[in-house]
N, C-alpha and C positions, 0 to 999 in steps of 0.2 A: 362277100364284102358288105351286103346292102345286108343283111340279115345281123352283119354286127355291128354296124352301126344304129338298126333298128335295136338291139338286146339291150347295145352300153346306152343308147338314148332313156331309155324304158328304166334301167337301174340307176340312171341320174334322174328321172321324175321321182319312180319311189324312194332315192335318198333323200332327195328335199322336200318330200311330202311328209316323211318318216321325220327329218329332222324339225319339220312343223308343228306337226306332233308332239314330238318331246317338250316344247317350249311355249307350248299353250296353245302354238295354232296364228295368233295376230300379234302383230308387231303393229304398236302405235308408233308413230312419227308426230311430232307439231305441236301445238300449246292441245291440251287434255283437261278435260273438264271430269268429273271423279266420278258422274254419271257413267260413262263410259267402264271405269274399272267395276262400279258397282255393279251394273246391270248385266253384263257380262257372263256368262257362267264359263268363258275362257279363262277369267280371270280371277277363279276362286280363291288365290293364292294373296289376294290383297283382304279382302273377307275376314279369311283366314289367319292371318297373318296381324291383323288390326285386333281382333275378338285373342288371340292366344297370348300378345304384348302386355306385360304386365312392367311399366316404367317405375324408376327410383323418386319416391315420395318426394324428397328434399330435391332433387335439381327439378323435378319438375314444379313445384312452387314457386325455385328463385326464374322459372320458365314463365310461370303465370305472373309474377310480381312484377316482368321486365316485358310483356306480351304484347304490349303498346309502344315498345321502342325498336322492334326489329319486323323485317319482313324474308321471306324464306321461296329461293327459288329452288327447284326439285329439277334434275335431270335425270331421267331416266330411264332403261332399259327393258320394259315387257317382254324380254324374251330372256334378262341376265338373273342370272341368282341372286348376287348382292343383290341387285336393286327389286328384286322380290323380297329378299328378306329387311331390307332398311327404309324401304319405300311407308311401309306399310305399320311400321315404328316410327319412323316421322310423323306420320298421318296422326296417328292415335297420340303421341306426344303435346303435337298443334289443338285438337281437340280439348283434352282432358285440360291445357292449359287457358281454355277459352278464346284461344284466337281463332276468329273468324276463318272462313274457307276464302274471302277475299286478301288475308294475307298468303297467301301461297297460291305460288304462279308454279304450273307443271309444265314439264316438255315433255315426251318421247321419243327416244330416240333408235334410229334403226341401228344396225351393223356396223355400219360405217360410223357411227357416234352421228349422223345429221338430223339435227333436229328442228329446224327450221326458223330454233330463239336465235336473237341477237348476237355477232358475233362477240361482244363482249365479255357474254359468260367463258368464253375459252375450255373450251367441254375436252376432255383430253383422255374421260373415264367414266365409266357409269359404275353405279351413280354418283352425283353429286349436287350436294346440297349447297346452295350459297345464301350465306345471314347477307345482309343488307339492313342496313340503317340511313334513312332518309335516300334513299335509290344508290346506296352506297356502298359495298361490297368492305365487310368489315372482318369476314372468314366466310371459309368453306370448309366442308366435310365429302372430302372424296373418295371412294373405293369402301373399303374396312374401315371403323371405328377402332379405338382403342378399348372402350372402355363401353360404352351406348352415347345413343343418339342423345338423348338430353344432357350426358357430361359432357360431349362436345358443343353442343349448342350454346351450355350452360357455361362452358370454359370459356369461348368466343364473347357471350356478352359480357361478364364479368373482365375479364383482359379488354375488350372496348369500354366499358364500367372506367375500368383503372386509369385509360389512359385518358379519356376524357377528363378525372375529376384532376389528372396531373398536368394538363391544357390549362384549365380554370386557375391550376395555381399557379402558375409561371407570370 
């Protein structure tokens, strides 16, 4: 009886050291400074991922033209695929469009989605990107895109674009 309790203990360390393994090994939790993914070599996948993103000319223009009217909060998953594959197309989107690394606030988030931001971002999925205008939640972009990260981005401002200029005429 002690000897398989000893075995099954032993094949639940090496499954969750194995499934550690597969997933890079660290799960960040909390607000994430970019230090962290950069320096990393857990975390090649952001690197990676930044360097092989090649974004749509035209939405990331009308991204730079609008780049001083939104601000961009990032949730997400160091251990999830989406948020490997969209984290890191954000980043390089934000960049190429000149806004600053002070517009974009990051969480990580474990298992559980806890990630230790504000209850108000309402985290339901990783990842998830929320525009904000003047601390203001004007869209989000959660799970899969449709299309890429700068038509969504670029859908959201432009739909806040319209609905502002239709406020002013009323």
């Amino acid at each position: 009886m002690r000897l398989k309790t000893l075995l099954l203990g032993g094949l639940f360390l090496f499954a969750a050291a194995f499934a550690q393994a597969q997933n890079g090994g660290k799960v960040l939790k909390g607000k994430l400074d970019l230090k962290a993914l950069t320096s990393d070599s857990a975390y090649a996948w952001f690197y990676t991922g930044v360097n092989k993103y090649q974004p749509n000319e035209s939405m990331l223009n009308y991204i730079k033209a609008n780049r001083d009217k939104f601000n961009v909060v990032a949730l997400i998953g160091t251990w999830d695929a989406q948020s490997r594959d969209l984290f890191p197309k954000l980043y390089k989107v934000m960049v190429l469009a000149g806004s600053p690394e002070t517009q974009m606030l990051i969480f990580g988030a474990d298992e559980k989605l806890d990630t230790g931001a504000p209850q108000e971002y309402k985290l339901k999925r990783v990842p998830t990107f929320i525009i904000q205008k003047e601390g203001k939640e004007i869209g989000r972009i959660s799970g899969d895109v449709n299309e890429s990260v700068e038509a969504e981005i670029s859908r959201i401002l432009l739909k806040n674009d319209t609905s502002d200029k239709n406020k002013g005429n009323d």
